[in-house]
N, C-alpha and C positions, 0 to 999 in steps of 0.2 A: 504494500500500500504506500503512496507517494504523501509525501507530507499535505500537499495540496487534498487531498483524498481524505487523509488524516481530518484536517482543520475543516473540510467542510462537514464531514460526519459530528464531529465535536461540535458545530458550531448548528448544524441541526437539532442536535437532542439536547443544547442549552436552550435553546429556543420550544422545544416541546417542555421540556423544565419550566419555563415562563410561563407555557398557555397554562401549562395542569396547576401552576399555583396563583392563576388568576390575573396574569399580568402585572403582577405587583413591578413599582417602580423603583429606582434604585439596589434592585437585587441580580446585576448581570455579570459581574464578579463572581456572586457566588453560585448562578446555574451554572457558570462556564463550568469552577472548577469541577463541581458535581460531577459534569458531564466527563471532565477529564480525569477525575477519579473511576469512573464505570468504564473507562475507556480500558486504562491501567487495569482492572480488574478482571477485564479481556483478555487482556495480555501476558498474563503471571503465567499461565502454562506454557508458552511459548517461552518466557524467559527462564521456566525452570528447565524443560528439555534445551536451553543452553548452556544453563548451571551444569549439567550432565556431560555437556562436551567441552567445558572449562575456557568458556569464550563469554562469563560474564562479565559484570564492571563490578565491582568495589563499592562500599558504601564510604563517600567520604567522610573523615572525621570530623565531628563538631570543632571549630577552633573555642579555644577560652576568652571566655569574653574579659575586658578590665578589670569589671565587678568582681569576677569571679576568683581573678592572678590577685589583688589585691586582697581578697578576705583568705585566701591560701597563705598570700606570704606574712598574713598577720598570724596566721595559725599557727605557719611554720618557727615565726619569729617569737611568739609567746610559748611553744615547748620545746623551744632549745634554751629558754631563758633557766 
């Protein structure tokens, strides 16, 4: 399937997602992702028979946020005191 192919599939069943909840306004963000979650849910069997031939991707790592190195290195700095 062609990306083009792809985004207009997605971009229909966001749009059936609108009618069935009524047309509501400012909710088109979240029919797309919907749509692109149900999309992805299609897809896990195909990505698992590639998991099987060892041609998947990688989940990248979460980076550490500021917040987070900052109450670390307080942590780390209060039990080496």
């Amino acid at each position: 399937m062609s990306e083009e192919e792809l985004f207009e599939q997605i971009w229909q069943r966001a749009y059936q997602i609108w009618l069935d909840e009524g047309r509501p306004r400012g909710r088109d963000r979240i029919h797309w992702l919907h749509a692109v979650a149900e999309f992805r849910e299609t897809l896990e069997p195909e990505r698992s028979n590639a998991k099987d031939n060892g041609t998947t991707r990688r989940k990248p790592r979460l980076k550490a946020t500021a917040s987070t190195s900052a109450s670390e290195n307080s942590t780390t700095a209060a039990s080496a005191r």
